[in-house]
Structure formats: C-alpha cells, structure tokens
C-alpha atoms as one frame of an Amber mdcrd trajectory, in Angstrom:
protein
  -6.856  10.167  16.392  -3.940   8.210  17.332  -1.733   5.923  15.016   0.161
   6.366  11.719   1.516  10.030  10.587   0.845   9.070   6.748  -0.434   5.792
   5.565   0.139   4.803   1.956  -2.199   3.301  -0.048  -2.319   1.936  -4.041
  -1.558  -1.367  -6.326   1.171  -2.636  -6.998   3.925  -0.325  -8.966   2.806
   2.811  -7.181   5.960   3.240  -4.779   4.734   2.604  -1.475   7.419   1.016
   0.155   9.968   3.669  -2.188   8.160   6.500  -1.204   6.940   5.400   2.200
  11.031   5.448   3.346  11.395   8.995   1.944   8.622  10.037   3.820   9.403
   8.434   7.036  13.150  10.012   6.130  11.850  13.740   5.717  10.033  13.160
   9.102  12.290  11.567  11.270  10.225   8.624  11.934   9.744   4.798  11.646
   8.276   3.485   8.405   6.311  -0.242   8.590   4.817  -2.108   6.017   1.880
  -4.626   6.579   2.827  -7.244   4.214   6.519  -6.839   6.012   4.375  -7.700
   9.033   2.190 -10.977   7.509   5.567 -12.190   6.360   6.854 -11.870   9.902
   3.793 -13.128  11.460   3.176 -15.937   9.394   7.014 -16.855   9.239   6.882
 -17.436   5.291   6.630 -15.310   2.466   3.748 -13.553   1.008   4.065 -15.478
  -2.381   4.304 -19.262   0.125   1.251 -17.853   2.294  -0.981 -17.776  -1.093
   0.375 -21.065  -2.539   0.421 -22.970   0.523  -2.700 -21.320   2.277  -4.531
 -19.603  -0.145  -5.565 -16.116  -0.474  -8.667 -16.153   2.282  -5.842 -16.847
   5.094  -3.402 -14.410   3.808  -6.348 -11.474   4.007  -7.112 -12.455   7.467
  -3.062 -12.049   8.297  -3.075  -8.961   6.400  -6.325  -7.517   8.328  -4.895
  -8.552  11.972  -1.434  -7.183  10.736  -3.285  -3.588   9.356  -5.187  -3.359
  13.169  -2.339  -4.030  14.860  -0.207  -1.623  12.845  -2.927   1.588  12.953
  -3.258   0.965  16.750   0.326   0.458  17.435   2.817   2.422  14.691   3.009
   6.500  14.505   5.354   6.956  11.176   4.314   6.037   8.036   2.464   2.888
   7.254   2.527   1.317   3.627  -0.313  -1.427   3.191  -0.406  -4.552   0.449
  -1.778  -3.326  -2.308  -5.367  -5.380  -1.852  -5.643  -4.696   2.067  -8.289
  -1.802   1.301 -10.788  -4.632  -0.168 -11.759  -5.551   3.137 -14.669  -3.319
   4.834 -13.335  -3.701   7.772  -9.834  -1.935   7.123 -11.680   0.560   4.842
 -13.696   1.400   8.373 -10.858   1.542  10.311  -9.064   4.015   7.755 -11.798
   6.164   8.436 -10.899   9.847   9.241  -7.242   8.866   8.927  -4.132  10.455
   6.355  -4.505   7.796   4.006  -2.658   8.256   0.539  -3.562   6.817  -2.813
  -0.500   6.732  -4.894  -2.129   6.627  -8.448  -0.109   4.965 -10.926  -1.318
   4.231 -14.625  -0.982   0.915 -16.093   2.273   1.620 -18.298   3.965   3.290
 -15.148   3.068   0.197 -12.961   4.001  -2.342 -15.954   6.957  -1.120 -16.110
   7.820  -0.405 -12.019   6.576  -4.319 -11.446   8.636  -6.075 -14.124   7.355
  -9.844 -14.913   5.987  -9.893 -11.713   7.727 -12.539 -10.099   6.879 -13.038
  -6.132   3.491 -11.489  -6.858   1.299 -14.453  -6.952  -1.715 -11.878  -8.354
   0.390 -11.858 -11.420   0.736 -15.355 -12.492  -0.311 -15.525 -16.341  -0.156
 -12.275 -18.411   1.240  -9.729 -15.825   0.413  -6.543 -17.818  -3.502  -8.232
 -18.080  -3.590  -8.760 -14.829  -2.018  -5.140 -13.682  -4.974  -3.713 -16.022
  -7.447  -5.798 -14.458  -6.238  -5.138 -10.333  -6.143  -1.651 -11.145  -9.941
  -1.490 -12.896 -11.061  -3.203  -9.765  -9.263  -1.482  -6.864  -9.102   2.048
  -8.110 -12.379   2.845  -6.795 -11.523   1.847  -3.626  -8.370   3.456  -3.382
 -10.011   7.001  -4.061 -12.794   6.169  -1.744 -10.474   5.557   1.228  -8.280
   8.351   0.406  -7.951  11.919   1.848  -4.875  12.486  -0.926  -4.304  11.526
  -4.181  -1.074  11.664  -5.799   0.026  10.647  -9.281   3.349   9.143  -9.276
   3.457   7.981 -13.345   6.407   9.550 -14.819   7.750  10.976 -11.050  10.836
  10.157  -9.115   9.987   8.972  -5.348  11.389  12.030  -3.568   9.562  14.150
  -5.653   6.128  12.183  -4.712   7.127  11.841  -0.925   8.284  16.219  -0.755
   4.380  16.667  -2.465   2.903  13.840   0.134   4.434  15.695   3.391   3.655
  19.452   1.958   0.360  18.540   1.473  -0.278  16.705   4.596   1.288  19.350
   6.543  -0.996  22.175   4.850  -4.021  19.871   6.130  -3.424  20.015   9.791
C-alpha cells in the first residue's frame, strides 16, 4: 500500500510533530502534518476555524486534509490529535504504519502548558487533558500497529525506537 512511511498518531502532549521531524530526519524524507494542512487550506488558524466555524467544519477540513495527505505524502505524517474519531479516517488507516504515541496525563500536562491555541482546552486544561485522553485512548490503540510510551522520554529516543521497530516489521 502506497502513502505515508510512518504516520503518527496520539493527543495532544505526545510529540507528534517533535518526534515526527526526527523521524522524517533519520529517514531522509518529508514530514507533513494535517492540522499544518487545515490551517493552510482553510487560510486561518486551527484555534479561528473552531471559534469562527465550529468544530463540525474543522473535522470535515481535517478528514479531506488526512485523504489527501495518505494518498498523496510518502514520509511521515503526524495527524491532529482527534482526526482518528472519525470512522472514516480510522478505515482509511487500515493496514497502514500507524503509531500511537502514549503519553500519561502528567507527561501531557506538563508537554501542553495552559493550553493556549488549543480551543479543546478552554476551562481547566489538566480536566480536560484527563478527559480527551479517557475518551480517545481506545481509539488510538485500536488504529495502531505500534505503541510507544513517550512519558518521561526525550523525542530522539522515541523516534530511534519508532524507526527500529518499523523497520523490524517489514
């Protein structure tokens, strides 16, 4: 199957757009992320798409952008931390090297700060981690063909155990 070599998956905190540039590094290759791609698509930022659209419209960017970016890029692909709610994209990641970067809720606290430009995090961000991360880890492991815990790891140590263990699989 065509499209992306590696594509990272996980809320937000877990490192994907850290980790997904040491990966593409190590590999040689391009590195794209989806929300990167709404942004660009809807010429505003992910935090004015949800205020001045609302979340329904930014999931239907973010589901053109993550088609568009499995048919089209070959490096690694990082995806917004909610894109794997939608069946659709969980179809499509199907058979492919997703990764689930697992981060706890103190490691993701901490790696996210007060939140600001996240508009999932308005109110009490370390409630609101907790709660994102009860819903969506489920889904994360379900899409998965890795897992990889990232609390308490630097990002080059998490991308050298991402490509060893991808490269052991095929």
């Amino acid at each position: 199957m065509a499209g992306p070599r590696a594509i990272l998956v996980g809320p937000m905190g877990a490192g994907k757009t850290t980790v997904g540039r040491l990966l593409a590094e190590r590999w040689g290759v391009g590195v794209r992320d989806t929300d990167h791609d709404v942004e660009a698509a809807a010429g505003k930022s992910v935090q004015e798409i949800f205020v001045d659209d609302g979340e329904t419209a930014f999931r239907l960017l973010e589901r053109a952008a993550v088609t568009t970016a499995l048919t089209e890029h070959d490096g690694v692909l990082s995806l917004g931390g909610g894109a794997v709610l939608d069946p659709a994209t969980q179809e499509a990641l199907s058979g492919r090297p997703v990764v689930f970067l697992r981060v706890g809720l103190a490691d993701a606290s901490k790696r996210v700060g007060l939140g600001h430009g996240r508009p999932l995090l308005l109110g009490d961000v370390r409630s609101r981690i907790k709660k994102l991360l009860d819903e969506r880890t489920p889904v994360y492991e379900s899409v998965a063909a890795l897992v990889v815990d990232t609390d308490g790891r630097a990002p080059i140590e998490i991308a050298a155990e991402i490509a060893t263990r991808l490269e052991d699989q095929s």
